[in-house]
PATOR-367873 format. One line per 2 residues: their letters; for each residue x, y, z of N, C-alpha, C, O. Coordinates in Angstrom, 3 decimals. Example, Ala and Ser with C-alpha at 12.3 -4.5 7.8 and 13.67 -1.06 7.14 Angstrom:
// residues 2
AS = 13.190:-5.690:7.800:12.300:-4.500:7.800:13.200:-3.300:7.800:14.236:-3.319:8.465  12.850:-2.250:7.080:13.670:-1.060:7.140:12.900:0.030:7.870:13.409:1.138:8.039
END
This chain:
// residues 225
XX = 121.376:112.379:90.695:122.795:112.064:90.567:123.158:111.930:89.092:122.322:111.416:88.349  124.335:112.346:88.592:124.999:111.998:87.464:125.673:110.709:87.626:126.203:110.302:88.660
XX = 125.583:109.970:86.238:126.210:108.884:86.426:127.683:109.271:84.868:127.689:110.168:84.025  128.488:108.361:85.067:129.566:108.553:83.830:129.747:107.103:83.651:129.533:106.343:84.596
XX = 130.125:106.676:82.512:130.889:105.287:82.000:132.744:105.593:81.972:133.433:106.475:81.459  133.014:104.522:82.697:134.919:104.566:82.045:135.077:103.477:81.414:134.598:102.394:81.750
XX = 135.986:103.765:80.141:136.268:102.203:79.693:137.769:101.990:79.978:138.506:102.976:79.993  138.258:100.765:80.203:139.635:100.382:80.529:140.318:99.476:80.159:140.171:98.310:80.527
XX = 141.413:99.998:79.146:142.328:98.603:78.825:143.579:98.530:79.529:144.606:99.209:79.558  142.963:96.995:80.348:143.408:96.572:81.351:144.813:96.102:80.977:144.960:95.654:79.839
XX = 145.845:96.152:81.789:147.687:95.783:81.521:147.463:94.410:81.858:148.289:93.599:81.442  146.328:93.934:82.652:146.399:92.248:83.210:145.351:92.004:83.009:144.520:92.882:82.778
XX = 145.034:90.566:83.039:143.802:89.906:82.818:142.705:90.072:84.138:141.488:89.890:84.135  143.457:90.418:85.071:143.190:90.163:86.540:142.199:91.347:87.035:142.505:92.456:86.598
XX = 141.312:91.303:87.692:140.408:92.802:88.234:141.116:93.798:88.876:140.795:94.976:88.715  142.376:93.359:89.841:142.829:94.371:90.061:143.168:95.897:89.383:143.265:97.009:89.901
XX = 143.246:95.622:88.576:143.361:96.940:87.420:142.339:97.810:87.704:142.557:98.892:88.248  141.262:97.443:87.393:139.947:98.382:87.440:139.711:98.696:89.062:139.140:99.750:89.344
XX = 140.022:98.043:89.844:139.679:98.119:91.544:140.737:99.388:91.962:140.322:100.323:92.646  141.989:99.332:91.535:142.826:100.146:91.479:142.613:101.714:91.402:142.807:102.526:92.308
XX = 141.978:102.056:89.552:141.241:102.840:89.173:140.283:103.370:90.031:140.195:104.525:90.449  139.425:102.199:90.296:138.006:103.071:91.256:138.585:103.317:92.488:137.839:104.025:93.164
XX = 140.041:102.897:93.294:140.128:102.979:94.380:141.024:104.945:94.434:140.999:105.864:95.253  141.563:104.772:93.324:142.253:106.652:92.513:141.339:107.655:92.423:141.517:108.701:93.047
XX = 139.944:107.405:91.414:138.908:108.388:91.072:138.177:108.368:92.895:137.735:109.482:93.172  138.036:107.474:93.900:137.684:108.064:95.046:138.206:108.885:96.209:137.568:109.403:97.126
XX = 140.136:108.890:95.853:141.182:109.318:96.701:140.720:110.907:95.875:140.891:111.937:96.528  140.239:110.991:94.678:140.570:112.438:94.082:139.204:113.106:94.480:139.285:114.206:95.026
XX = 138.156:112.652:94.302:136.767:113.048:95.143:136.829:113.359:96.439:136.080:114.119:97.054  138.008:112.574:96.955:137.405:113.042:98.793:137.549:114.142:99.120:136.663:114.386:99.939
XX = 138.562:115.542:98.862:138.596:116.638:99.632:137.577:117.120:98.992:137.004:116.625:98.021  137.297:118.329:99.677:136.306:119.080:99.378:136.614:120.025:98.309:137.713:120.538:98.099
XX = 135.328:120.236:97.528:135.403:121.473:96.553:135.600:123.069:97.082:134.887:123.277:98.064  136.110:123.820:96.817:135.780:124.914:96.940:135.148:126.013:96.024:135.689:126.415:94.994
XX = 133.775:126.521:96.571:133.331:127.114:95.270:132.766:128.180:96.282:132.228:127.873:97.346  132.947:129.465:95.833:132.458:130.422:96.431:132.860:130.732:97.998:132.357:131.569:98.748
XX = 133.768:129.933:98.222:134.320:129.820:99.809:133.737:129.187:100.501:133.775:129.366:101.718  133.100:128.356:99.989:132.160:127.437:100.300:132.798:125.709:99.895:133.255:125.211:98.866
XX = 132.530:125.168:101.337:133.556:124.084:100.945:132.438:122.864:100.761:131.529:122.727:101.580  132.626:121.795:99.346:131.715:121.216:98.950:132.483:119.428:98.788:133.537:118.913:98.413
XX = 131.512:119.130:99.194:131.598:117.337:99.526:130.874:116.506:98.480:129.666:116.545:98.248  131.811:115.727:97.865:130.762:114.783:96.666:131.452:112.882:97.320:132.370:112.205:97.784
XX = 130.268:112.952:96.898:130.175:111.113:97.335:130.137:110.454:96.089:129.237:110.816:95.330  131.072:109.379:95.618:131.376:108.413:94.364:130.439:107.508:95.018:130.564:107.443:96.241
XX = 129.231:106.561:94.310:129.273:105.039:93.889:129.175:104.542:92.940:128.330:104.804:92.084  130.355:103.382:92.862:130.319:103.213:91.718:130.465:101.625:91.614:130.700:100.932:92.604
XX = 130.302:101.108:90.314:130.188:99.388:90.146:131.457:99.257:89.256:132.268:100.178:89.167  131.597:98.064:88.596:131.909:97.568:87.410:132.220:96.332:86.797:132.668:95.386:87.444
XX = 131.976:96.289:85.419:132.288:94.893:85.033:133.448:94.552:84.324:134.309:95.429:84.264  133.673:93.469:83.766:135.183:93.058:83.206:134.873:92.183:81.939:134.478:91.022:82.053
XX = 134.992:92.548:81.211:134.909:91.811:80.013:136.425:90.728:80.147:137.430:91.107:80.750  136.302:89.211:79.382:134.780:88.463:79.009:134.216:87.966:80.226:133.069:87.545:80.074
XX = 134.661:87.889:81.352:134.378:87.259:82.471:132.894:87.482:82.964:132.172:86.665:83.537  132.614:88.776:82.606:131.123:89.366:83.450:130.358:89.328:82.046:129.245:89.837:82.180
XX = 130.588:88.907:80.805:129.834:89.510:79.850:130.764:89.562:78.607:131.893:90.046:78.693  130.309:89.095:77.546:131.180:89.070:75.920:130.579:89.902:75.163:131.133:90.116:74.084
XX = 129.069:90.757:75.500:128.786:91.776:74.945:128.410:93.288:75.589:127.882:93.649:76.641  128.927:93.948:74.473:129.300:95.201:75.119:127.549:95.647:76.168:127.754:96.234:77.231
XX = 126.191:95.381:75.846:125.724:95.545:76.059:125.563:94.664:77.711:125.416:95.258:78.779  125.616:93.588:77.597:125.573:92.617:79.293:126.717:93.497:79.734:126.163:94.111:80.646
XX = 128.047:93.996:79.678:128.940:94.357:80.251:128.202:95.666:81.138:128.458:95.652:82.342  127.304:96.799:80.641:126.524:98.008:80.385:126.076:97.133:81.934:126.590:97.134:83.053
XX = 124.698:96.325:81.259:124.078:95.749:82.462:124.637:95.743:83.815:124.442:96.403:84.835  125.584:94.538:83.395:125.936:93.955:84.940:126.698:95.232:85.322:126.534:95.607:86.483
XX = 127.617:96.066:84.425:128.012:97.083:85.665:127.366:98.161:86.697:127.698:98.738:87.733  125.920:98.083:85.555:124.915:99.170:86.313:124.279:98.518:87.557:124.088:98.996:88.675
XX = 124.004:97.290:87.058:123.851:96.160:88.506:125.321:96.380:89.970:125.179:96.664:91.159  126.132:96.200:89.460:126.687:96.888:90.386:126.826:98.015:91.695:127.038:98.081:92.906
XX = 126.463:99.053:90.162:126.473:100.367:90.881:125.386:100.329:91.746:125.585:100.660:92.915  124.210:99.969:91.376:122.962:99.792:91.949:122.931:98.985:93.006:121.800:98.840:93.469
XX = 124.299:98.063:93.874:123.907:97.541:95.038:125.038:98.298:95.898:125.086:98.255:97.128  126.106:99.124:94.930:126.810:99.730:95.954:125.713:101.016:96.670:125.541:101.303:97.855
XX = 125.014:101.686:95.252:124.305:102.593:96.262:123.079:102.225:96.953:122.372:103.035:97.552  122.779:100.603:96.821:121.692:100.477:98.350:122.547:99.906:99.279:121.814:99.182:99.952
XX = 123.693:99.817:99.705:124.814:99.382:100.679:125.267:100.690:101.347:126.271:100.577:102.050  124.757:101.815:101.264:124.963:102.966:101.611:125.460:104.229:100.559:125.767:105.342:100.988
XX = 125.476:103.998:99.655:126.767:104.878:98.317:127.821:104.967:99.153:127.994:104.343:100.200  128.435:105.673:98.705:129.961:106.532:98.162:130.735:105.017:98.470:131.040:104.609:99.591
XX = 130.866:104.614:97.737:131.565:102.612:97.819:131.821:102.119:96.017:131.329:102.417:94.929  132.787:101.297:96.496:132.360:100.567:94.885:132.769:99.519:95.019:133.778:99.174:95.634
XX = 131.674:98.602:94.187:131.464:97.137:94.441:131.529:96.577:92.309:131.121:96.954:91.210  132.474:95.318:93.072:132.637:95.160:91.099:131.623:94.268:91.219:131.082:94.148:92.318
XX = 131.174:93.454:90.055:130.368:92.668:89.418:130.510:91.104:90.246:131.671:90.813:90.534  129.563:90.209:90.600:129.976:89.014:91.302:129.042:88.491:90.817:128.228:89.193:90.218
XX = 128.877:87.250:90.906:127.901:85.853:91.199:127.133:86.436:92.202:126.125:87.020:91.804  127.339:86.430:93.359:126.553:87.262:94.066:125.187:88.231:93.806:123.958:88.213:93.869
XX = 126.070:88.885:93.546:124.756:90.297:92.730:124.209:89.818:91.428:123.350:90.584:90.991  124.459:88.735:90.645:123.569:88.187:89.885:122.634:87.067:90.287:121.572:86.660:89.815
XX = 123.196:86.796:91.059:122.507:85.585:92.002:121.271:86.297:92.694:120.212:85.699:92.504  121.167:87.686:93.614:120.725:88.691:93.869:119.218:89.402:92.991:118.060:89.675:93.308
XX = 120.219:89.491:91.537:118.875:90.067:90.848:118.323:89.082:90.219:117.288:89.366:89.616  118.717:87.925:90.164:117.654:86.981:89.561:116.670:86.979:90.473:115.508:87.209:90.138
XX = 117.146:86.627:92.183:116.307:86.312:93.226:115.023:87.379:93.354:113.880:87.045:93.665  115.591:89.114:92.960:115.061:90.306:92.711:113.710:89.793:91.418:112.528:89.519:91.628
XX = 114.458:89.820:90.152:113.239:89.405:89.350:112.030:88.518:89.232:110.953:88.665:88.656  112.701:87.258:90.177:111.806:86.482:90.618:110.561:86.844:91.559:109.355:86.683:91.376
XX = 111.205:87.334:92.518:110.264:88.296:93.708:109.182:88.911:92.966:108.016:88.606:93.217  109.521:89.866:91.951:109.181:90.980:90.945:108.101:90.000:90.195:107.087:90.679:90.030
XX = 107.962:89.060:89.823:107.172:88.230:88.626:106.309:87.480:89.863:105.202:87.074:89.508  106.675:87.242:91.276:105.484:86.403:92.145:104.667:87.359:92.308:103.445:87.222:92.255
XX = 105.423:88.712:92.582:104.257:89.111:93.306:102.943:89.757:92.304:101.867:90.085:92.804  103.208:89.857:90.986:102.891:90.102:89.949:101.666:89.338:89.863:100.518:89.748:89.686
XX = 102.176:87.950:90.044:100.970:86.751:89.642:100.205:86.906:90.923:99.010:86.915:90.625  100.367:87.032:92.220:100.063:87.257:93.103:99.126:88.195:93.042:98.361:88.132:94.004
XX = 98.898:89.016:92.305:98.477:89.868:92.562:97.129:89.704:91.636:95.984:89.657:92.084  97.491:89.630:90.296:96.089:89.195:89.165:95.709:87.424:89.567:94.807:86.865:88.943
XX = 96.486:86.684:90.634:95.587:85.488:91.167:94.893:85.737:92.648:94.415:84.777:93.253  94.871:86.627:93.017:94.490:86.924:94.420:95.041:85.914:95.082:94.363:85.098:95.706
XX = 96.493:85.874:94.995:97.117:84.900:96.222:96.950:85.800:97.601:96.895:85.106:98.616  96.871:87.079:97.786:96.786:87.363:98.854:95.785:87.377:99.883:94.654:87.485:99.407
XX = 95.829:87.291:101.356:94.368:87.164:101.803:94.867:87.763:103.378:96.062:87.993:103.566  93.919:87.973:104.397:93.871:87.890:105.574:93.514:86.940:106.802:92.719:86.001:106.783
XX = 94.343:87.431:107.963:94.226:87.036:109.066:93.993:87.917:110.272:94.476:89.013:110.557  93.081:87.108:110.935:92.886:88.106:112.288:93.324:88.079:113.562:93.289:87.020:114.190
XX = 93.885:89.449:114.226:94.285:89.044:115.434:93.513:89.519:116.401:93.718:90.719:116.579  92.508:88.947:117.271:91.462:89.283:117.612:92.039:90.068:119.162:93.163:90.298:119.610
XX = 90.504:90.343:119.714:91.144:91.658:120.997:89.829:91.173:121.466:88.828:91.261:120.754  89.803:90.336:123.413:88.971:89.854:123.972:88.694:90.819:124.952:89.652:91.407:125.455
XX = 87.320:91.139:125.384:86.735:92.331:126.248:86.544:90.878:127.105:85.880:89.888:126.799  87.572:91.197:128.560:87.421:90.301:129.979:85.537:90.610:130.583:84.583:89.861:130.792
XX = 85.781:92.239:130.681:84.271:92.433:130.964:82.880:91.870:130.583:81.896:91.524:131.237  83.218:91.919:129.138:82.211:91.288:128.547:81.788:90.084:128.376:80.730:89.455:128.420
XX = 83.748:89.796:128.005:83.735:87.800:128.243:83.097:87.651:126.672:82.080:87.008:126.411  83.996:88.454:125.604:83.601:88.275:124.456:84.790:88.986:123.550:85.719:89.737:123.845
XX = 84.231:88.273:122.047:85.621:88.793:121.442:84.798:90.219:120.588:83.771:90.217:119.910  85.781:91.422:120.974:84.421:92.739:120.669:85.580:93.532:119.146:85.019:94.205:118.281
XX = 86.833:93.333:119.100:87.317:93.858:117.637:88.643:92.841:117.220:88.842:91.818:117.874  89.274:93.113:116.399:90.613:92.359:116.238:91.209:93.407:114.688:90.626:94.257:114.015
XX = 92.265:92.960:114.632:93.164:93.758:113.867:93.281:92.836:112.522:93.470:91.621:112.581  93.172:93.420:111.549:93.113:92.463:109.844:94.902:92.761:109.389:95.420:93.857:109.175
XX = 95.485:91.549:109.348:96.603:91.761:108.961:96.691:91.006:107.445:95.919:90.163:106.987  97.768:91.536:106.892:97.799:90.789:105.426:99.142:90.061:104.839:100.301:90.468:104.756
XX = 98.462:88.679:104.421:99.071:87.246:104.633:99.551:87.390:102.783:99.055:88.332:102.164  100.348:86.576:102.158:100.673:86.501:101.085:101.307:84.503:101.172:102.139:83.984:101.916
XX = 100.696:84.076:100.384:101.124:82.552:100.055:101.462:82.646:98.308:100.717:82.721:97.331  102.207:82.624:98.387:103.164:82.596:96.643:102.779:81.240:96.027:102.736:80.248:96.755
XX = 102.561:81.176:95.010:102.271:79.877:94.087:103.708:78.908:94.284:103.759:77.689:94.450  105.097:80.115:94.185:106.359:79.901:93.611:106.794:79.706:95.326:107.115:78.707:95.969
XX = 106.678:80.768:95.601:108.027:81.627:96.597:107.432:80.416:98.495:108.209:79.897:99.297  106.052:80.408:98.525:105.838:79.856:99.456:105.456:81.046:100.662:105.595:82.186:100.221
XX = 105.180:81.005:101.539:104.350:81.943:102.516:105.530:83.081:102.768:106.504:82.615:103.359  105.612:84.331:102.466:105.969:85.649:102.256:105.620:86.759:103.369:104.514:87.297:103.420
XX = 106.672:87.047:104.254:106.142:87.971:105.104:105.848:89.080:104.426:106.070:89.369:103.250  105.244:89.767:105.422:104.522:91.322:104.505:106.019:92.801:104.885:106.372:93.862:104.369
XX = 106.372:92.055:105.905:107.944:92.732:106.002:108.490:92.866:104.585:108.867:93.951:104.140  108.529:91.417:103.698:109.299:91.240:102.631:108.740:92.257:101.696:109.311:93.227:101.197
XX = 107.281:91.768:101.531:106.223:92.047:100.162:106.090:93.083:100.099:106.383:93.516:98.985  105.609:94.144:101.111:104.743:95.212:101.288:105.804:96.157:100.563:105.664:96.446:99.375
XX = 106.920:96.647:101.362:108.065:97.719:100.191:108.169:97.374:98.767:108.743:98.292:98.181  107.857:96.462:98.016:108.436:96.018:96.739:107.530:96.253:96.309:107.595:96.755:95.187
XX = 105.885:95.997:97.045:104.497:96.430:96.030:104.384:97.313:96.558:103.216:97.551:96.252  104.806:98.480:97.480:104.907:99.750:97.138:106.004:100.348:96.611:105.897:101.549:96.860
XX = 107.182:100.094:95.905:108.114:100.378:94.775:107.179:99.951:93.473:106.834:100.889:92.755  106.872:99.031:93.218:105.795:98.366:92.005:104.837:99.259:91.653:104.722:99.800:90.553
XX = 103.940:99.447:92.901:102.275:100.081:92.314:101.804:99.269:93.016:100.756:99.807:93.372  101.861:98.078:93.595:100.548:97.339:93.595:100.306:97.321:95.014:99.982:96.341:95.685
XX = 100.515:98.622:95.442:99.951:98.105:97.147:98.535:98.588:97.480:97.930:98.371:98.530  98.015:99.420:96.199:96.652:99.796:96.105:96.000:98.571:95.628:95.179:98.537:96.544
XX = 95.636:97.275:94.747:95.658:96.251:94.028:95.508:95.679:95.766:94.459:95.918:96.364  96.521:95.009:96.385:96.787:94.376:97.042:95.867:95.044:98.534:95.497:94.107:99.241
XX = 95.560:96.088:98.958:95.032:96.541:99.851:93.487:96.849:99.411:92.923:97.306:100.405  92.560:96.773:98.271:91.617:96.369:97.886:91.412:94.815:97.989:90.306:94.304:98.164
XX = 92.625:94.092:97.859:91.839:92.506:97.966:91.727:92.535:99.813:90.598:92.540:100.304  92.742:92.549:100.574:92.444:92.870:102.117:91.134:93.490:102.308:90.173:92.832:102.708
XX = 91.042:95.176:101.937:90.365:95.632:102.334:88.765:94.768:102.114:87.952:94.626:103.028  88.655:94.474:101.288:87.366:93.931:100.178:87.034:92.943:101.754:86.216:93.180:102.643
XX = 88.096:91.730:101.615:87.664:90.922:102.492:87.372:91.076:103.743:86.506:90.370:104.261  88.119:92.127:104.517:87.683:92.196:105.606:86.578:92.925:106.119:86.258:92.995:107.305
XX = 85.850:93.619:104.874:84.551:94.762:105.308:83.743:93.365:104.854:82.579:93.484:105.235  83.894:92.430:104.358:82.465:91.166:104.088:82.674:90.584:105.269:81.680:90.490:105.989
XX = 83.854:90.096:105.740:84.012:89.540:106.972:83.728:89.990:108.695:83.533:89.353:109.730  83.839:91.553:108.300:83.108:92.465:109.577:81.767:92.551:109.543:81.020:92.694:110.511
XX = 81.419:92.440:108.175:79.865:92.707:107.996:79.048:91.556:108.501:77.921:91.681:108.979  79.853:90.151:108.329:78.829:88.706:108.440:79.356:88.569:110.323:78.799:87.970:111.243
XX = 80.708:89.455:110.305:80.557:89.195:112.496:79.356:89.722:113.080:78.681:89.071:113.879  78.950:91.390:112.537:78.474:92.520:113.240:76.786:91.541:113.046:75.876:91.736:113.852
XX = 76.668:90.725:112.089:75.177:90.366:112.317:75.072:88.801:112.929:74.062:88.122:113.114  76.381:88.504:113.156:76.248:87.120:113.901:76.716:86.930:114.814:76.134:86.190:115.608
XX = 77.841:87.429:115.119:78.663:87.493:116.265:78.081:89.068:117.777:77.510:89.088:118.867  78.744:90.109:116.782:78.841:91.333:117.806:78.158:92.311:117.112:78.744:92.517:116.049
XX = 77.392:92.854:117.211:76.914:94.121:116.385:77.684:95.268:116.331:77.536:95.926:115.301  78.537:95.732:117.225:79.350:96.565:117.301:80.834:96.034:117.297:81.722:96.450:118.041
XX = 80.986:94.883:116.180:82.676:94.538:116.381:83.271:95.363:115.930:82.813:96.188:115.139  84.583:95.315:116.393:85.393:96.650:115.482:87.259:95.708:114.600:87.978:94.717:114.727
XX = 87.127:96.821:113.885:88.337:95.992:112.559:89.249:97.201:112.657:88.814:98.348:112.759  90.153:96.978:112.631:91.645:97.305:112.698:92.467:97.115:111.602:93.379:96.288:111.645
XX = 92.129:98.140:110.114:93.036:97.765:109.332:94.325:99.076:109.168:94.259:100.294:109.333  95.614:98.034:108.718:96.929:98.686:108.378:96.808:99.201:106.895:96.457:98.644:105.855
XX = 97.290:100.651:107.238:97.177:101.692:106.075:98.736:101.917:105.706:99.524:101.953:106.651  99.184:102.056:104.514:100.240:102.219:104.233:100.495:103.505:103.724:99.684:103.830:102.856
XX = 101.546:104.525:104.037:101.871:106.293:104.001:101.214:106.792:102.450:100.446:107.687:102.098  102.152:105.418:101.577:101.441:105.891:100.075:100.353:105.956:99.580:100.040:106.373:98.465
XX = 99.564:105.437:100.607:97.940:105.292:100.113:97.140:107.095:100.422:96.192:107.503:99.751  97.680:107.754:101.338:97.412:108.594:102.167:97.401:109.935:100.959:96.684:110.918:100.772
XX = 98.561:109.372:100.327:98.885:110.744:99.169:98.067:110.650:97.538:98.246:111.377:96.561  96.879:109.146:97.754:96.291:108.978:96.301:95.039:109.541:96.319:94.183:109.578:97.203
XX = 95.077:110.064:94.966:93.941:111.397:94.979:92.527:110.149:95.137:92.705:108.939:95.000  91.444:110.664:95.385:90.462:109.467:95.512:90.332:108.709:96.462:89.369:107.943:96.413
XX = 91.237:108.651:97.646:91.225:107.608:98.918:90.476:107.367:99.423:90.021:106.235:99.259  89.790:108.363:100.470:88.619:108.774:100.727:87.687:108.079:100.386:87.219:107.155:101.052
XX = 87.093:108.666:98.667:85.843:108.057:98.359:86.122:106.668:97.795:85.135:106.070:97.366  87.608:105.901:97.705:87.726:104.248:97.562:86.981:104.031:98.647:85.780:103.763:98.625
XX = 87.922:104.182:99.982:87.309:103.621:100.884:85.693:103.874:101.416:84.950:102.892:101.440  85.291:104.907:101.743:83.673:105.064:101.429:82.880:104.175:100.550:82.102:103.356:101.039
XX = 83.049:104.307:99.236:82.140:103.633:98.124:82.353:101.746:99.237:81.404:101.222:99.820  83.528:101.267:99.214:83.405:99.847:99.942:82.810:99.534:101.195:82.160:98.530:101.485
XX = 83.128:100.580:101.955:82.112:100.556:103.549:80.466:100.489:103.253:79.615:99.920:103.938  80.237:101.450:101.693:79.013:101.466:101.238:78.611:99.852:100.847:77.697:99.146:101.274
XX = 79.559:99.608:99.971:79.239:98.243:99.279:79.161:97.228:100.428:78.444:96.359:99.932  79.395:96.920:101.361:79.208:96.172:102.402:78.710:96.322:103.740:78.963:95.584:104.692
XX = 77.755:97.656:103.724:77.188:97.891:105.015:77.808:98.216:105.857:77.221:98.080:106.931  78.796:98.616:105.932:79.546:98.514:107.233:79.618:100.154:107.951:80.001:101.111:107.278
XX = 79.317:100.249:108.970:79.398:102.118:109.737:80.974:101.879:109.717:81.657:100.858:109.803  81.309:103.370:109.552:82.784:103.533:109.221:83.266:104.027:110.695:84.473:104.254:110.779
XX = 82.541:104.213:111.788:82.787:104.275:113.239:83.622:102.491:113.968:84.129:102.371:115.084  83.518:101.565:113.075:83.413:100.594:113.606:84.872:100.128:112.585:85.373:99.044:112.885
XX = 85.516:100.899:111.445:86.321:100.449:111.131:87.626:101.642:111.858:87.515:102.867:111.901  88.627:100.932:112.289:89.736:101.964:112.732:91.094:102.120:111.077:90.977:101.485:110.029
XX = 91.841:102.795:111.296:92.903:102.945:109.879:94.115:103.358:110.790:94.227:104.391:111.450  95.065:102.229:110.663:96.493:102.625:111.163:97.779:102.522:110.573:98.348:101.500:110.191
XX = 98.161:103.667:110.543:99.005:103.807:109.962:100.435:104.295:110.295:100.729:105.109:111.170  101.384:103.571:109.333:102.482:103.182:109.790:103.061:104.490:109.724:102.646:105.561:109.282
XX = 104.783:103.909:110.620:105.199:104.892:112.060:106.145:105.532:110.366:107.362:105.626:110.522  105.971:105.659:109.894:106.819:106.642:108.965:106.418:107.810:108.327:107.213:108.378:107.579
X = 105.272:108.262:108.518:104.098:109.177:108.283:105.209:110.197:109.300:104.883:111.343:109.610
END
């Protein structure tokens, strides 16, 4: 996408002015182009800020309006949303997220839990599924709903699926010789891991490092593949 800057000297102190504007530049976008007899559709989103109210320098003004634009187009685009408390309230909450999971990540706050799977026949517990737990120093216990998209926007869902993975091939390894010899582990694979050159032999070299037959580990992966 192209983006453009407008600057505007406003007749009132008041936002309406600029809401006005963005509500004109989207009445003139809506019909279609014609190019080649070919009829063409463009979608506006756009933000903005208001000097001094949002910002007294030209540069925070820059910011917060790009902050803007940036929640009209995860609200769907073609919209425009001006500058609020809100959406700063928003990306602080954003940066914060951004800096736990950070520490989270070089403190090994993250860890696992198991949800085990009982064989009636056997009258024993024979595999269970390794899910992955996050307890924040800051933020406090973190679903993986929340975490998991942001450390895969970040990078760190490779980081974060080595500390899982790590633990749960020591933890299959100390069942299979005390518990079940044939238990089986159930870990969640995430799409981006699928496309990193080296996957393969990560996971190999660790099944190596912990004994574990790779018949006995399952890999599931999510429904967006």
């Amino acid at each position: 996408s192209d983006d453009f800057v407008i600057f505007l000297r406003l007749q009132t102190s008041g936002r309406q002015d600029i809401d006005n504007v963005a509500s004109r530049i989207s009445e003139v976008l809506r019909p279609p182009f014609n190019i080649f007899d070919k009829s063409i559709y463009l979608t506006l989103s756009s933000g903005s800020a208001m000097y001094p109210v949002d910002g007294g320098a030209v540069e925070t003004l820059f910011r917060n309006a790009e902050s803007a634009l940036k929640h009209a187009r995860e609200t769907g685009g073609n919209s425009y949303i001006p500058y609020s408390e809100d959406i700063a309230r928003k990306e602080e909450e954003s940066a914060n997220f951004i800096s736990a999971i950070k520490y989270g990540v070089e403190h090994k706050e993250f860890y696992i839990e198991l949800q085990p799977q009982y064989d009636i026949n056997q009258q024993k517990y024979v595999a269970a599924e390794v899910l992955a737990r996050w307890k924040s120093a800051t933020l406090g216990p973190v679903s993986p709903v929340e975490f998991i998209p942001v450390a895969e926007k970040l990078g760190f869902i490779k980081q974060i699926s080595e500390i899982v993975f790590r633990d749960a091939l020591k933890l299959l390894s100390h069942l299979q010789s005390t518990v079940c010899p044939d238990f089986r582990f159930s870990l969640n694979l995430e799409t981006s891991q699928l496309y990193e050159s080296g996957f393969v032999s990560w996971l190999y070299d660790m099944l190596r490092d912990y004994g574990v037959d790779n018949r006995f580990v399952e890999l599931e992966v999510t429904e967006s593949v």
